[in-house]
Every structure is written in structure tokens, then in C-alpha cells.
Backbone bond lengths (Angstrom), bond angles and torsions (degrees), N, CA, C in turn:
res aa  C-N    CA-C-N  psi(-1)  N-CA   C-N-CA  omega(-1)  CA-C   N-CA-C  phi
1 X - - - 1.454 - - 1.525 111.26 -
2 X 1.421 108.45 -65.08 1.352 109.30 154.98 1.843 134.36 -21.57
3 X 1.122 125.06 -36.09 1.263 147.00 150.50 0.735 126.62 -35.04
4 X 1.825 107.95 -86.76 1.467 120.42 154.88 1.495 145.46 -8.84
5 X 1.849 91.62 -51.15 1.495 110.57 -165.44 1.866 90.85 -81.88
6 X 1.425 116.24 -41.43 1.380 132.10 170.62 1.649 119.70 -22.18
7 X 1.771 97.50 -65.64 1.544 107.70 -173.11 1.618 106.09 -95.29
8 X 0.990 97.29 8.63 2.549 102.86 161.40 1.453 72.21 -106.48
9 X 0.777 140.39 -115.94 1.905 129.57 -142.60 1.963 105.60 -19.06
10 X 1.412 105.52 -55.21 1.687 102.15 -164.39 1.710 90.52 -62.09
11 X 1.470 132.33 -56.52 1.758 121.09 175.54 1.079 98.84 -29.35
12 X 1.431 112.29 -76.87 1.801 111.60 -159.42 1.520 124.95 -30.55
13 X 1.672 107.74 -43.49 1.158 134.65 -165.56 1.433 109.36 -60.16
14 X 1.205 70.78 -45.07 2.151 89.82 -162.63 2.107 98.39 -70.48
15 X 0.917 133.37 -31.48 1.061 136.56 -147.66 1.391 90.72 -104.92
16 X 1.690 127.63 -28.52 1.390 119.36 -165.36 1.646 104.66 -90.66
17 X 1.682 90.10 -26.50 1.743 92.01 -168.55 1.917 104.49 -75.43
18 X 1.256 103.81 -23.08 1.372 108.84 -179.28 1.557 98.33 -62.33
19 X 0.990 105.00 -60.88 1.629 102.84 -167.16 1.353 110.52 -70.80
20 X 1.107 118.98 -4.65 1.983 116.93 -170.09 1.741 89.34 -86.12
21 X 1.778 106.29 -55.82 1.520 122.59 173.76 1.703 113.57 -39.12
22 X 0.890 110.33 -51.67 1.835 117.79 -176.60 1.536 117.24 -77.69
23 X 1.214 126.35 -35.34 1.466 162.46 149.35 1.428 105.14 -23.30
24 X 1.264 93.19 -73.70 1.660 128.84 168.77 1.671 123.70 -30.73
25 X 1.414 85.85 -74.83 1.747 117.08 165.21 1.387 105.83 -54.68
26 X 1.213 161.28 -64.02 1.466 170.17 -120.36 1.640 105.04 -127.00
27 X 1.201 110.17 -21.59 1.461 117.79 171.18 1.689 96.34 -79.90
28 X 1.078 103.49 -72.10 1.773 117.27 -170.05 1.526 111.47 -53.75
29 X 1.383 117.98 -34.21 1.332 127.75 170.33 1.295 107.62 -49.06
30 X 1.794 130.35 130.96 1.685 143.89 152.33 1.346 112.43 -69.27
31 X 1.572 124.33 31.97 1.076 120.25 162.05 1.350 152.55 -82.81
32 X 1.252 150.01 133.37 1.671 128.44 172.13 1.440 119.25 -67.34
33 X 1.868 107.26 137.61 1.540 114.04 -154.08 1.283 102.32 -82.09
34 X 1.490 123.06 127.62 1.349 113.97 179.99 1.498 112.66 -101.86
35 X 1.031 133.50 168.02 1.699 126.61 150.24 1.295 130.85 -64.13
36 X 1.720 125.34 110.64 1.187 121.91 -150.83 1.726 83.02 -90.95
37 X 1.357 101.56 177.42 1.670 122.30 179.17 1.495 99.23 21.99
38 X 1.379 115.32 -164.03 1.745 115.13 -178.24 1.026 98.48 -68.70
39 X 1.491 124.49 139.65 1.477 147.82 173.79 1.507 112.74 -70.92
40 X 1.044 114.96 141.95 1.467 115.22 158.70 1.261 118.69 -37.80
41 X 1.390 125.53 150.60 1.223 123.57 -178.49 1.416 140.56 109.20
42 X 1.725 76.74 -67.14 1.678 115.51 -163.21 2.246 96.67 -54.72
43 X 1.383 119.63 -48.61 0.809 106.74 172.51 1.086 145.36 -93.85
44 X 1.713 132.60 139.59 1.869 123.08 -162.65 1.356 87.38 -67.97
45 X 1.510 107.80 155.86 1.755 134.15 -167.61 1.497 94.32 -78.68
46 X 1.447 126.08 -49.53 1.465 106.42 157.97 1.698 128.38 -17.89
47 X 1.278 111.86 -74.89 1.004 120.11 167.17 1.623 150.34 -46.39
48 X 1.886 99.82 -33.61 0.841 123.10 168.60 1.788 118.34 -66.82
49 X 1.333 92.24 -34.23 1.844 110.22 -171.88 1.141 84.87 -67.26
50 X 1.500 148.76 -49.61 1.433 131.30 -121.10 1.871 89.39 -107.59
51 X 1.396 112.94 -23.98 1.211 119.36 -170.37 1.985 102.73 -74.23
52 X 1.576 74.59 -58.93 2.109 91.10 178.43 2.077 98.17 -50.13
53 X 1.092 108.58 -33.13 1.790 88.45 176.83 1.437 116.90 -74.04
54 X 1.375 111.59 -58.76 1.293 113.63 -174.90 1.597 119.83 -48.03
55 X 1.883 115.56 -29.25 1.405 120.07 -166.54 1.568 88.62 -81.32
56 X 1.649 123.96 -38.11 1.717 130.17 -168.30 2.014 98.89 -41.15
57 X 1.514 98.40 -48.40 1.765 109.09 -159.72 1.755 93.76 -57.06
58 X 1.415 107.40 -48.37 1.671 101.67 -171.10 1.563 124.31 -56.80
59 X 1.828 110.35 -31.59 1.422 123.04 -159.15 1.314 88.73 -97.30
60 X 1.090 118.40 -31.29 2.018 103.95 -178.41 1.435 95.21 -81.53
61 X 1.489 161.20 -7.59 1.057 143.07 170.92 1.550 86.47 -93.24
62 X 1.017 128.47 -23.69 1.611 110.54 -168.17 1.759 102.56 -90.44
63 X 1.231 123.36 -5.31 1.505 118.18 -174.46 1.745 93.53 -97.32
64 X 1.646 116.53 -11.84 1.389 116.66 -175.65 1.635 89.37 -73.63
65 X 1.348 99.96 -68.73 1.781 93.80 -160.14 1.184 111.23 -48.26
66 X 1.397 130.88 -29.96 1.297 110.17 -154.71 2.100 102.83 -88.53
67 X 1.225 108.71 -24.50 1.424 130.92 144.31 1.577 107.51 -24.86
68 X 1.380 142.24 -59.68 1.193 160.14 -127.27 1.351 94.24 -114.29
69 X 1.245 105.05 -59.79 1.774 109.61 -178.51 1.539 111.56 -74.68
70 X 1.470 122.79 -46.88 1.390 96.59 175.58 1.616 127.74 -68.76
71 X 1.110 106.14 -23.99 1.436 112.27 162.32 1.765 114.92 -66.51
72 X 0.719 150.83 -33.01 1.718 146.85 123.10 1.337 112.83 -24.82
73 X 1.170 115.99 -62.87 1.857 111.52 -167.93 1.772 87.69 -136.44
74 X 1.234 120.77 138.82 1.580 139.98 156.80 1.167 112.55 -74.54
75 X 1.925 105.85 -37.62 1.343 106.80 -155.72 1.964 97.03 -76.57
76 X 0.913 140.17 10.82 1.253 125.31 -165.23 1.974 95.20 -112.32
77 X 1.445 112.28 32.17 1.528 95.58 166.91 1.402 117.03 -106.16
78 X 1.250 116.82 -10.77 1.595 118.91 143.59 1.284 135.48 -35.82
79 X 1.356 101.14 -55.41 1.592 109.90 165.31 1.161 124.84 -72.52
80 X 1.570 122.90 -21.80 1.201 122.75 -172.93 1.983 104.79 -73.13
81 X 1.530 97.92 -40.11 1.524 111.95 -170.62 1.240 94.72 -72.72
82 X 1.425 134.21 -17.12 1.866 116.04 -169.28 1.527 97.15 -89.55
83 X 1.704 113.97 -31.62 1.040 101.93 -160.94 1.746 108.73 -78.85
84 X 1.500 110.25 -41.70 1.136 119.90 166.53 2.250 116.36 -34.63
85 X 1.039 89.62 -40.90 1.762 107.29 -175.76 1.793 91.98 -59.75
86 X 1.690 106.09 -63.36 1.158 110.15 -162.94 1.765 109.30 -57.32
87 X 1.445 133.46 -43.43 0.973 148.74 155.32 1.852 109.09 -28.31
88 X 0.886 86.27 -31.27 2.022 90.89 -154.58 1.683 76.23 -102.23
89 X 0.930 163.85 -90.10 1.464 167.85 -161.40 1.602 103.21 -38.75
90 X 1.041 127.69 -65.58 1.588 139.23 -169.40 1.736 107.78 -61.89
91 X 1.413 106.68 -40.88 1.433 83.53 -172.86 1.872 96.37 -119.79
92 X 1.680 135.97 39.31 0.748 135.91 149.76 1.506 123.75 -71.53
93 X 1.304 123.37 -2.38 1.421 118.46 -154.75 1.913 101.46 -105.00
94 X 0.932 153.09 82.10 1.306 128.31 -148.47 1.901 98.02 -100.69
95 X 1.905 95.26 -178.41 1.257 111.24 174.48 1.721 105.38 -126.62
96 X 0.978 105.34 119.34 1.766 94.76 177.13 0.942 128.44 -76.11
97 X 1.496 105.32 142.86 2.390 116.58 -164.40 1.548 73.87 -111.53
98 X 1.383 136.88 125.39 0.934 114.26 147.65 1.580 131.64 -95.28
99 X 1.941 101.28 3.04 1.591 106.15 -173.75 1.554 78.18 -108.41
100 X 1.677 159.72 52.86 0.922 151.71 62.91 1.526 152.02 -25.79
101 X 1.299 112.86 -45.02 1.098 142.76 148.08 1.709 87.51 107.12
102 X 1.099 120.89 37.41 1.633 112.42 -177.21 1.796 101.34 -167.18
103 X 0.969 127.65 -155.41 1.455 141.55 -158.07 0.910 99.00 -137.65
104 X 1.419 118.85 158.67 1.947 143.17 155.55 1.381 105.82 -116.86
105 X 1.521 111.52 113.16 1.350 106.90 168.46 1.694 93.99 -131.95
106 X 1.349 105.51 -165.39 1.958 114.57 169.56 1.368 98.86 -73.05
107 X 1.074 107.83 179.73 1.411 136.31 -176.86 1.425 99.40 -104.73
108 X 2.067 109.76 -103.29 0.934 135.06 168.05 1.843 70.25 119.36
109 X 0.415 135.49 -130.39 1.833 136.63 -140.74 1.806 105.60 17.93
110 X 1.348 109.46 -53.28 1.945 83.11 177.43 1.182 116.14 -22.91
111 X 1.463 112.63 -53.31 1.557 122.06 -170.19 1.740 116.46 -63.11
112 X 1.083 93.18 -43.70 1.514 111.47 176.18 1.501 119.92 -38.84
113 X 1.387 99.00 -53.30 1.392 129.23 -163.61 1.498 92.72 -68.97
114 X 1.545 113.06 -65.24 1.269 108.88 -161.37 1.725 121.29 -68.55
115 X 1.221 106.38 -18.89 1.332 134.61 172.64 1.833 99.11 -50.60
116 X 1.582 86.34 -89.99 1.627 97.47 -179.78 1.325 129.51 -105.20
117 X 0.972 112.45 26.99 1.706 131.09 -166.22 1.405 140.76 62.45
118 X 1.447 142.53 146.97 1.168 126.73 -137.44 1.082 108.30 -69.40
119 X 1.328 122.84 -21.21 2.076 114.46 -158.75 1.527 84.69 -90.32
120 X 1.501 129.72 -42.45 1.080 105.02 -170.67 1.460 139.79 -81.82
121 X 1.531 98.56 2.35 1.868 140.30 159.81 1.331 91.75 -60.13
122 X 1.205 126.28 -50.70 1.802 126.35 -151.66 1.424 82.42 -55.04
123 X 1.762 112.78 -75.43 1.646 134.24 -166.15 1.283 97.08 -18.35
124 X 0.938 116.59 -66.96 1.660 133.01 -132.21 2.039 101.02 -90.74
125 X 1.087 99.56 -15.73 1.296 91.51 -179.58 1.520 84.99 -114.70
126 X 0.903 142.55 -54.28 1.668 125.10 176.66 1.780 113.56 -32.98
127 X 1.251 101.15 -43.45 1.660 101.56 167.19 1.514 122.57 -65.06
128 X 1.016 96.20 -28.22 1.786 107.59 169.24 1.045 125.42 -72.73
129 X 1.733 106.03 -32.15 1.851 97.83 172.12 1.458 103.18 -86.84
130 X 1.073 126.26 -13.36 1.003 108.92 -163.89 1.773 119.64 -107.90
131 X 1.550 100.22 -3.68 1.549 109.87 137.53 1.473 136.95 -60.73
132 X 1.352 98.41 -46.21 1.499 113.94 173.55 1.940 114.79 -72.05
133 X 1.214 109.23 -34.07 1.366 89.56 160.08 1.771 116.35 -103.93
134 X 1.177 124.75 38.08 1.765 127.75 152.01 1.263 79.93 -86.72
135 X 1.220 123.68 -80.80 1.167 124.65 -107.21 2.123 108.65 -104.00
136 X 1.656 100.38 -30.26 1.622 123.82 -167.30 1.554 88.22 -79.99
137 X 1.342 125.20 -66.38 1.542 140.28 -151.01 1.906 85.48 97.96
138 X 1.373 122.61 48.94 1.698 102.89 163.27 1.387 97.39 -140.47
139 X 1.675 78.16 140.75 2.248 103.84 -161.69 1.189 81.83 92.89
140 X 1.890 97.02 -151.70 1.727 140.31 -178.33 1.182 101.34 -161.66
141 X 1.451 112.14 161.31 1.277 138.08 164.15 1.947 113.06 -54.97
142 X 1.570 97.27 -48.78 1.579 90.56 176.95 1.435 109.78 -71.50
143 X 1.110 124.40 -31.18 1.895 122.13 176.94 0.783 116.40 -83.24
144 X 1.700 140.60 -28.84 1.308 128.22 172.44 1.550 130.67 -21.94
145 X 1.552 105.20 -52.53 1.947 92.66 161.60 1.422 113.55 -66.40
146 X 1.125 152.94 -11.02 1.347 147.48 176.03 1.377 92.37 -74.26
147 X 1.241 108.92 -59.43 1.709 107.52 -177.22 1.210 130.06 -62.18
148 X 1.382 111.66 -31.37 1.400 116.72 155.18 1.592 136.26 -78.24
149 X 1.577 111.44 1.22 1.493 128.19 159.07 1.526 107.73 -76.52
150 X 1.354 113.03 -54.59 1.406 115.58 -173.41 1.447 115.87 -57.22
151 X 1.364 112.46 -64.58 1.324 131.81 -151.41 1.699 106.67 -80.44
152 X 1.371 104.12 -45.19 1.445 112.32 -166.28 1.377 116.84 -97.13
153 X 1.841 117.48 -41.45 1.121 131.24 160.83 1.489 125.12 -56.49
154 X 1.323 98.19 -68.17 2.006 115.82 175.97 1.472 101.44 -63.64
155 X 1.573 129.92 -57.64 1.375 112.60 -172.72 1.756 117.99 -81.90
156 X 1.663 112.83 -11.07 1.401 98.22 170.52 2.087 98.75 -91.46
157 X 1.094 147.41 -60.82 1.139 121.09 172.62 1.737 142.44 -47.21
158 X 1.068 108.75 -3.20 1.386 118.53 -173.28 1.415 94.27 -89.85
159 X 1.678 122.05 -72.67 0.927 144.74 -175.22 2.372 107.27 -50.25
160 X 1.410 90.21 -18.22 1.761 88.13 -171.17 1.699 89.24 -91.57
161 X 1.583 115.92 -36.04 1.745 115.99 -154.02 1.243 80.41 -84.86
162 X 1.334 163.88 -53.19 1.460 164.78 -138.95 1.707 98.63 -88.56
163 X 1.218 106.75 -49.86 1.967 91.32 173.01 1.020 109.26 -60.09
164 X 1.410 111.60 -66.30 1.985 111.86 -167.26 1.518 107.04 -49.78
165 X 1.063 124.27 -46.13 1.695 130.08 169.60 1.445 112.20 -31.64
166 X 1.672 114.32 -63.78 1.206 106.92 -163.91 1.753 109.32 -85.73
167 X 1.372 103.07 -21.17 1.463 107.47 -179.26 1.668 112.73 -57.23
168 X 1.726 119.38 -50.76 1.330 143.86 176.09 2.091 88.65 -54.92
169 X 0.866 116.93 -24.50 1.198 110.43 -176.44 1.940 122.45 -107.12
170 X 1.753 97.06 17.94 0.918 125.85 -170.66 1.800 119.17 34.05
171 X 1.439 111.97 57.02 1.455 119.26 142.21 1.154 127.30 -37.01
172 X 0.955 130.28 172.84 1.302 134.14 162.33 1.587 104.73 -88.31
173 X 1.091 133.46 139.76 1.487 146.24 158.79 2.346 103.47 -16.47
174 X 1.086 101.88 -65.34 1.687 124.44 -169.86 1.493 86.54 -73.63
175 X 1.115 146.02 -42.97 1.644 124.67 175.86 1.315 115.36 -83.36
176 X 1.014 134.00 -24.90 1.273 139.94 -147.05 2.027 86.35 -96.31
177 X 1.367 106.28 -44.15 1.656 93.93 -160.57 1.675 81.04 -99.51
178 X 1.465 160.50 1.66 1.183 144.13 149.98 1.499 105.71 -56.26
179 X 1.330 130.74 -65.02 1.568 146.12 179.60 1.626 92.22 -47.69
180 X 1.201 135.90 -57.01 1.305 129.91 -174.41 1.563 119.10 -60.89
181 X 1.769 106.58 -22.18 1.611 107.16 -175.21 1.392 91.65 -85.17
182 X 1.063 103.93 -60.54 1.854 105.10 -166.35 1.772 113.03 -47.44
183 X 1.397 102.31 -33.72 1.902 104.45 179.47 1.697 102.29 -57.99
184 X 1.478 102.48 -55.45 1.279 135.52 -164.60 1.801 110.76 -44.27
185 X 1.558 97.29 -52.49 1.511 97.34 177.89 1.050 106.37 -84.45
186 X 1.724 136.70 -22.28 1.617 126.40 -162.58 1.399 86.53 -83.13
187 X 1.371 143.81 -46.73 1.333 131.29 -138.16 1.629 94.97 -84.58
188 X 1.450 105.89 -25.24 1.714 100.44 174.14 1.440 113.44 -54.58
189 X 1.206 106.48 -60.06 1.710 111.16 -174.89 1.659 111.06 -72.22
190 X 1.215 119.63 16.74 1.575 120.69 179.15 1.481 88.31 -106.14
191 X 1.072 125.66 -53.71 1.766 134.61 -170.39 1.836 112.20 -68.95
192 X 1.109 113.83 -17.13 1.687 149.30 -170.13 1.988 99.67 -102.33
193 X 1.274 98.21 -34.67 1.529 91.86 177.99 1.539 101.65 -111.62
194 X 1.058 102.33 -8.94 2.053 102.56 164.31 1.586 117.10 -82.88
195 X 1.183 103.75 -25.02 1.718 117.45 -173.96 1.692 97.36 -64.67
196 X 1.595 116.68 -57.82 1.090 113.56 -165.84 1.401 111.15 -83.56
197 X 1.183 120.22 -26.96 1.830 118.83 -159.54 2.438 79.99 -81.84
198 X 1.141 117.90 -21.39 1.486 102.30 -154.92 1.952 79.32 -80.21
199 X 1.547 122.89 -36.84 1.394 132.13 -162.82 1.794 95.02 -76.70
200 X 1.014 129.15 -41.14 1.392 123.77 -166.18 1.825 115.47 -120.72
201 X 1.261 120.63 0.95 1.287 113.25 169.86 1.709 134.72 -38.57
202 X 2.049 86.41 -34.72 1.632 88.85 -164.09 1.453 127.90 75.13
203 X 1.817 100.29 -149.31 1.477 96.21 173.54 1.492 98.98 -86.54
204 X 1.093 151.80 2.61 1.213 156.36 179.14 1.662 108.73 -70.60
205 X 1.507 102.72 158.08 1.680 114.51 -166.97 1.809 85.08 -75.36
206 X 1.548 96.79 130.60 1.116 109.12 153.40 1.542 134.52 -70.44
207 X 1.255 116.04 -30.16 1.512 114.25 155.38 1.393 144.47 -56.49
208 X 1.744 85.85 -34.06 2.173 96.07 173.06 1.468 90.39 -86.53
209 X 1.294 148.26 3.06 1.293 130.74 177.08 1.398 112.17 -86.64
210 X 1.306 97.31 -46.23 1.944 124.14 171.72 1.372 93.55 -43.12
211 X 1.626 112.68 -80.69 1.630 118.95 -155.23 1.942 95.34 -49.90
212 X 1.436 126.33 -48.08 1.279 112.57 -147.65 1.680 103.85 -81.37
213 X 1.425 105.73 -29.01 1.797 100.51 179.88 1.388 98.37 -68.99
214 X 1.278 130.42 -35.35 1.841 126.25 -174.60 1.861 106.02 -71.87
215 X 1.581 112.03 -30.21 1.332 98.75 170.59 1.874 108.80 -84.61
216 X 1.023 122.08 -11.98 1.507 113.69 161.51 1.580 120.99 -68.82
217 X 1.719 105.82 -28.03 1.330 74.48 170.99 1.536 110.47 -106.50
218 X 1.595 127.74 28.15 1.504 122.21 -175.10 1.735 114.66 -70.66
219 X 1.275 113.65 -15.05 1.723 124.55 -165.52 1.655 99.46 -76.23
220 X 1.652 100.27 -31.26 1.906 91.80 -170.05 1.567 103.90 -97.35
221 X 1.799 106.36 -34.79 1.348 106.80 -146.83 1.300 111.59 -97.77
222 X 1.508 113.00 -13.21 1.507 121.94 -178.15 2.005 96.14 -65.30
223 X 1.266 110.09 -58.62 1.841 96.83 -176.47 1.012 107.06 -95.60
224 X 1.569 136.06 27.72 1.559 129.97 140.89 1.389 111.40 -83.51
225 X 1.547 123.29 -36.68 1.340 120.72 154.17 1.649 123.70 -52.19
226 X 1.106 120.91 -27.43 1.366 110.10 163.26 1.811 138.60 -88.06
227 X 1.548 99.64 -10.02 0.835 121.84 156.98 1.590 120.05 -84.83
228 X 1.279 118.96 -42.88 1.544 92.16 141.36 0.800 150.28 -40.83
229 X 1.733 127.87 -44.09 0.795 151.51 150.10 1.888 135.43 -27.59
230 X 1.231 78.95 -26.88 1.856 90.75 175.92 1.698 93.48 -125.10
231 X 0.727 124.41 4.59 1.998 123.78 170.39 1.404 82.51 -77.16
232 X 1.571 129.97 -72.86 1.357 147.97 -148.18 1.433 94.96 -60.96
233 X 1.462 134.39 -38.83 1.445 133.67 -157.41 1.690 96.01 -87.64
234 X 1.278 107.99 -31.00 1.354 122.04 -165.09 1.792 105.90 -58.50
235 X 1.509 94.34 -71.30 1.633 120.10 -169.14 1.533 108.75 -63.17
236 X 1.522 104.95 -16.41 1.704 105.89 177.81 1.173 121.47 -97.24
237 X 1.284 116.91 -17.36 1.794 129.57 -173.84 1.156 72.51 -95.83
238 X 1.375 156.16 -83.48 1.697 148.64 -161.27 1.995 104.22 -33.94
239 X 1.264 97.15 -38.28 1.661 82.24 -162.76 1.588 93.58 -105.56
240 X 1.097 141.58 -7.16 1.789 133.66 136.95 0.914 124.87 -26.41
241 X 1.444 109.03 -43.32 1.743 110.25 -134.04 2.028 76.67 -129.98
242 X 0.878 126.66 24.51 1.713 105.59 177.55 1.745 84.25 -152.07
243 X 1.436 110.23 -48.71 1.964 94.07 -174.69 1.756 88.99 -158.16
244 X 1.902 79.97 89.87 1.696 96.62 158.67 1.046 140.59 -66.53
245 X 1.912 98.59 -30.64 1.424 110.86 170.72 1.834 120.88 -50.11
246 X 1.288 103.89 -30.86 1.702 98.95 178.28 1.551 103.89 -75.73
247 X 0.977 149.88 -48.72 1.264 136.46 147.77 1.222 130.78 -5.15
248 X 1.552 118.70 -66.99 1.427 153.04 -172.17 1.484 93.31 -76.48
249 X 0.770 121.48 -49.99 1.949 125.91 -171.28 1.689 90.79 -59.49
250 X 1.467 115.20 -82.28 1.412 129.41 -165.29 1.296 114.04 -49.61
251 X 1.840 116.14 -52.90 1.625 120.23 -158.52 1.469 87.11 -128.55
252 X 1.297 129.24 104.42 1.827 112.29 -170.82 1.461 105.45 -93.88
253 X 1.610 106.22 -3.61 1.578 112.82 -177.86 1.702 121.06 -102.79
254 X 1.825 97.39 36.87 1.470 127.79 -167.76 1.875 94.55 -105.31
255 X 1.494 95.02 -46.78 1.316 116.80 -165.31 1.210 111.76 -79.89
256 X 1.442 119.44 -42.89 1.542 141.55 175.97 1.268 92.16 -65.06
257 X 1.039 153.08 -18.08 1.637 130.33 -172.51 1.240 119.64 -125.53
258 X 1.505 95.19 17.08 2.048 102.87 165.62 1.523 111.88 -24.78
């Protein structure tokens, strides 16, 4: 029992110090406050509802697994809280689109995903947006499922089906999760520029709305995606090659496909 109560204190920890740390940083920063992920507002509540359902179906299967697994292993709520931290740190920092009406920053869920798997990437970055807008003013409360389709859904599955893909296709470890960051963050901001052009097109073509908010944000996000992209190659050849077993524990079909 004692234990138990142990590794909910080390989660807690991990998730508060992230946010005290970032909090911190953005307080102390001489910067102008932008709107992180989609802003409040920005989307009609129509839209927002239809987004907030579809993201609800992913996070209640993702609050199952992770349900499933700690009841299997306890010991994995450490990792869940570092990874969650790392999630909440990586893509708190934004760049402002302002003919977007939102930001390009990282994600970090590719990583997430592949770490601890995608649904439980979803969790963990759904908790992240939704720290960051209590507490940052980045997103809203009404977009948060939009934001949590894009960011957490699109960039933790893209980024999870694109490793196992290239791995089963015997990559190397360092290509396989670079190709997975870079998919991982572009496909967020493709699904992020579909959210709004499908919410604000009008009578206007929904496709030239799509293509032109996704070329507003290609100037920041195309080599922040690649720089994700080698963060992701970085932190995974590091945790291969020093403690495979967390790999092998979490995704055992990482190991299986040497």
C-alpha cells in the first residue's frame, strides 16, 4: 500500500514540477503572449462539440489501457508522469501564425506514443493541453478536443504506426523514430489546419482554405518538424542502447522487429 501511495506521489510530482518549470520559464520570459494551439473562441461550438466527441472516444479507450497496465505493473507510473512532463514541456513553447489564428510548436507525443503507446500518448497529452489552457491561457476549454484530435490523437498515432512500420521493415532504430517525429508533428498541423478551414470555410472551398492555413503554417513548422524529428531519433537511440528493457516492457514489438 505504502508503494502505491509512493508512485501517485512520484506522477503527481512529475507533472507539477513540469508545469511549475514551464510556468516559470514563460513567466520570466520578456515576451508577447500569444495563443498557444487553437485559441478559444476561434471555433463555432458546433464544431467544437463534434471535435470534443470524436477526441472523448480516443481518451476513454486511452484511460482503459492505461487502467490495464497499471494494474499489471504499478511500477510503470513513473514513466507515465516523466513522460507526461516531457509531453507538457516540448510542446508548451509556441511560435505565432498569426494568419492561422494559432501557433506551431513540437508536439512530443510521437515520442510519447512510441515510448508508452499511442492511446496512452493520447492521455497524457490531453492532460497537457488541458493544463496549459487552466493554467498558460494556451488553446481553450471549447477546443481542447480539437486540440486533443490533432496534437495527441494525429501526432501520437501517426508518429506510433510510422515507427512500427519502418522498424517491421527493419530500419534502423534512429531512422525509423526521426521519420516518425517529423510525420508525427506535420500530420498534427495538417489535422489542426483541417479543424479550422472545415469550422470556418463558409461558403468558400474548403480545400483552398485547408491548403492556405497549412501553407501559413509551413515557414515555422516544416523545420520544427524536423527538429523534432531528430529530438525523437535522439532520446530513442539513447533509451535502446542504455535501458531497452523499458522499450521491451511497454512496446515488446520494438524488440521483436530488430
Amino acid at each position: 500500500m505504502k508503494e502505491k501511495y509512493s508512485q501517485a506521489r512520484e506522477l503527481k510530482s512529475s507533472f507539477f514540477l513540469a508545469l511549475l518549470f514551464a510556468s516559470g520559464f514563460l513567466l520570466l520570459t520578456p515576451t508577447p503572449a500569444y495563443a498557444m494551439h487553437i485559441a478559444e473562441g476561434i471555433l463555432p461550438l458546433k464544431w467544437a462539440a463534434i471535435w470534443y466527441v470524436v477526441a472523448a472516444i480516443f481518451v476513454v479507450i486511452g484511460i482503459g489501457v492505461i487502467k490495464h497496465k497499471i494494474r499489471k505493473n504499478r511500477g510503470l507510473l513513473p514513466l507515465l508522469g516523466l513522460t507526461g512532463a516531457a509531453v507538457f514541456l516540448i510542446s508548451v513553447f509556441p511560435i505565432p501564425v498569426p494568419a492561422a489564428g494559432t501557433t506551431s510548436h513540437a508536439c512530443g507525443t510521437p515520442l510519447a506514443a512510441i515510448v508508452v503507446g499511442p492511446f496512452v500518448s493520447i492521455v497524457l497529452g490531453a492532460i497537457a493541453l488541458l493544463i496549459q489552457a487552466l493554467f498558460l491561457a494556451h488553446g481553450g476549454l471549447t477546443t481542447w478536443g480539437a486540440n486533443i484530435l490533432s496534437m495527441a490523437v494525429a501526432g501520437s498515432s501517426i508518429g506510433f504506426g510510422t515507427f512500427l512500420v519502418l522498424r517491421k521493415l527493419n530500419a534502423p532504430i534512429a531512422v525509423a523514430a526521426f521519420t516518425a517525429g517529423i510525420l508525427g508533428d506535420w500530420t498534427t498541423y495538417a489535422v489542426t489546419s483541417f479543424e479550422l478551414a472545415s469550422a470556418l470555410h463558409g461558403a468558400g472551398s474548403l480545400w483552398n482554405m485547408w491548403i492556405g492555413i497549412a501553407m501559413a503554417f509551413a515557414p515555422t513548422q516544416l523545420p520544427l518538424g524536423i527538429l523534432e524529428g531528430i529530438f525523437t531519433a535522439a532520446v530513442l537511440t539513447v533509451v535502446h542502447q542504455r535501458r531497452p528493457e523499458l522499450l521491451a516492457h511497454v512496446m515488446p514489438l520494438t524488440m521483436k522487429l530488430k
